[in-house]
N, C-alpha and C positions, 0 to 999 in steps of 0.2 A: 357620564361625560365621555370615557372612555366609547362605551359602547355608539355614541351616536359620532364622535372620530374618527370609528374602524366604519363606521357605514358612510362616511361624507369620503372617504378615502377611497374606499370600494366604487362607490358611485364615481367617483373621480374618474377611475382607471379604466372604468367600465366606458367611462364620457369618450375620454382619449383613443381608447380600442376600436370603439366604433368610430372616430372621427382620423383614425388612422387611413393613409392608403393600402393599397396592395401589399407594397415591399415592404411594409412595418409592419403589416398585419404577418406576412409569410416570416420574418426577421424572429415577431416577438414567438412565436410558434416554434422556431428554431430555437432559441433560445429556450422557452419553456421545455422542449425536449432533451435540451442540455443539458439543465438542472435537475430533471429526474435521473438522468443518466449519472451525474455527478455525486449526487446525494446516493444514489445506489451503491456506486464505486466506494463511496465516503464510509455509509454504514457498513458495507459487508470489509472492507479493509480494517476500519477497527474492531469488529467481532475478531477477525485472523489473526490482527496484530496483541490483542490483548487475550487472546487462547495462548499462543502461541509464547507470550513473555510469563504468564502463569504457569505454563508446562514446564517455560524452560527454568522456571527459579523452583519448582517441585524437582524436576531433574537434576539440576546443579548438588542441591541441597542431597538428597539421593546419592548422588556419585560421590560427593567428600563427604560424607559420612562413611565411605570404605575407602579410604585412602591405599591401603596397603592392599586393595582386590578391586583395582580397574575393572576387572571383567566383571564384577557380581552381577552388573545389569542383565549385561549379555547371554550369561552361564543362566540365572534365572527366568528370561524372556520378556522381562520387564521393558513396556514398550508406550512412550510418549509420542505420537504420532505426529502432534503440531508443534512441538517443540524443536527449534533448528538444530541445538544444540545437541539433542538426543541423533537427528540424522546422519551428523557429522561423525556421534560417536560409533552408532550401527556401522557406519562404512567401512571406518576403522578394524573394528571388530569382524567384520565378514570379512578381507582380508586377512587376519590372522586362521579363520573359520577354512577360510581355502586354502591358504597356504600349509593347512595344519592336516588336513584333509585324506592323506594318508597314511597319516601315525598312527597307532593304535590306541585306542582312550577316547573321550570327549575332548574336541577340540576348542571345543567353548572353556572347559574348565582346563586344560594340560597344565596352566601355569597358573593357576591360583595357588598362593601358599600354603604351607600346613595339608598338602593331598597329597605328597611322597612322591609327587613327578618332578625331573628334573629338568629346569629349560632348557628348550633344542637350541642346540648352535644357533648363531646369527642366518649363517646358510641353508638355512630353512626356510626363511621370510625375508623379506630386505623391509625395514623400515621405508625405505625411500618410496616403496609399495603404498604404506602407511600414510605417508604424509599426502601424495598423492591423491589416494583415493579421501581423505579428511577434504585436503582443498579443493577438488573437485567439487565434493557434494556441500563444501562452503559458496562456493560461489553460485551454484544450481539454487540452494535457499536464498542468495540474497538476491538472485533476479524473483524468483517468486514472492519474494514480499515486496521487491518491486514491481509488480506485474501491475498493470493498470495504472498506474499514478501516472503516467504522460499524458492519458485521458483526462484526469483531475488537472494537471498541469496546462493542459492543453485550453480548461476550460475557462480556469483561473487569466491565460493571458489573451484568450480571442473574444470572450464575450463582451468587453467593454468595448472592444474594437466594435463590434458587429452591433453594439448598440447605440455605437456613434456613427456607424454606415446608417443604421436605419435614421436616425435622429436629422443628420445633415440630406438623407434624402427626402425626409419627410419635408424640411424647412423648403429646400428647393421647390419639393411640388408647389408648397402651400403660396411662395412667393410667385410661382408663375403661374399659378392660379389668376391671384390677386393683380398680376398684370396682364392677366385674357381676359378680365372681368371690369376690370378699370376701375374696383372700388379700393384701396388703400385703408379701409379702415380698420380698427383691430377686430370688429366683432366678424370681417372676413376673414383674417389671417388665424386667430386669434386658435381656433378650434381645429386649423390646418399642424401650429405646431405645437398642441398643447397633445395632438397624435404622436407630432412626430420625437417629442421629447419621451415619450413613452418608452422607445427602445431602449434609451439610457441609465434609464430607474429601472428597469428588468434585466439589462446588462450588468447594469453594476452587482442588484440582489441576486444574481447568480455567482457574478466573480468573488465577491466577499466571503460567501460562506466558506466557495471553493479554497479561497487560498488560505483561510484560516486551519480548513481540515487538511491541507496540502503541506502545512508547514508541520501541524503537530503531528498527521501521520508521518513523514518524512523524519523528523526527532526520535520517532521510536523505531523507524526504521535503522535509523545510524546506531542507535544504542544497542538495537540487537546484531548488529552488525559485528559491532566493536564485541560485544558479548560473545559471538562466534569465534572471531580471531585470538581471543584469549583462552578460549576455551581448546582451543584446537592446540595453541601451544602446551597448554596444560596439559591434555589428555596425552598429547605425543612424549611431550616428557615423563608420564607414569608409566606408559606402556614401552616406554624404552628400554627400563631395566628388565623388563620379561622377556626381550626378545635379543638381547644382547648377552 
């Protein structure tokens, strides 16, 4: 039953596609090209977004586990590449790395506890260095995990549009067909809008999926967001005591 549904459907659409004009055939085309753009944007953003919230709960998890040696990541080389959190924490830390830069020792480890070093004056480094470079490369990650989603966005709010362009220009043709022909019957009109309603069942199946991946990737977007800004206050305040 199913199987001869998906094929009365198929034939359907296939009916309407050839019974479409020009600007519905060029519309649904357009539109077909959206949706592989969309669905690409769609899959490859959640591969990113969910590497990315894996790394950073492996990092987190990492970093308080040495609560009392901020740096151990750093001093170690230990290195989360798609995790936001972990970039935030690098930038931090290579500040301190520059700042420290011509003391004598490892400047990765100077202030780890328990190694006999004593921390340098404040006027060595200014936090305000710190926090700086943190929010910078905060805000550098959250356009990059927003990068492309206006595209998603974009497709979510125009293709229904563009599928009611083609639909109402399809209607038009078909009625002023029907009044250069002088017949009014439905089996004239009939296969003029059954074209032209086409655009809007391929509008809509493009907008829907879009805006269902547009909201839930956007959800993990704000989560990791908000994960960044906590993390930033946290790390700033561990590394406070070492540099004060």
């Amino acid at each position: 039953m199913w199987t001869l549904t998906y094929g009365l459907t198929q034939a359907n659409l296939m009916f309407a596609f050839r019974e479409s004009n020009t600007p519905g055939k060029v519309i649904v085309a357009l539109l077909f090209i959206g949706s592989i753009f969309a669905w690409s944007i769609m899959i490859t953003k959640l591969r990113v977004l969910r590497r990315a919230r894996r790394d950073s709960i492996v990092f987190l998890r990492s970093y308080r586990s040495a609560a009392d040696r901020p740096l151990r990541m750093y001093q170690d080389g230990d290195s989360l590449e798609s995790s936001p959190l972990y970039a935030i924490y690098a930038s931090a830390c290579d500040v301190i790395g520059d700042e420290l830069d011509g003391l004598d020792g490892d400047a990765r480890s100077i202030f780890l506890p328990g190694d006999g070093h004593v921390p340098h004056p404040a006027t060595s480094f200014k936090l305000r260095r710190m926090k700086n470079a943190a929010e910078r490369t905060m805000a550098d990650q959250a356009l990059r995990l927003d990068s492309d989603m206006g595209i998603l966005a974009t497709a979510v709010s125009a293709a229904p549009f563009l599928g009611l362009l083609g639909t109402v220009w399809g209607v038009m043709g078909a009625f002023s067909g029907m009044a250069v022909t002088g017949s009014p019957t439905m089996d004239a009109v009939a296969p003029g809008i059954s074209g032209a309603l086409l655009t809007t069942v391929v509008g809509l199946l493009v907008a829907l999926p879009s805006a269902i991946g547009y909201n839930t990737l956007s959800s993990t977007i704000r989560h990791l967001c908000v994960a960044m800004e906590s993390f930033c206050e946290e790390m700033l305040s561990d590394l406070e005591v070492y540099v004060t």
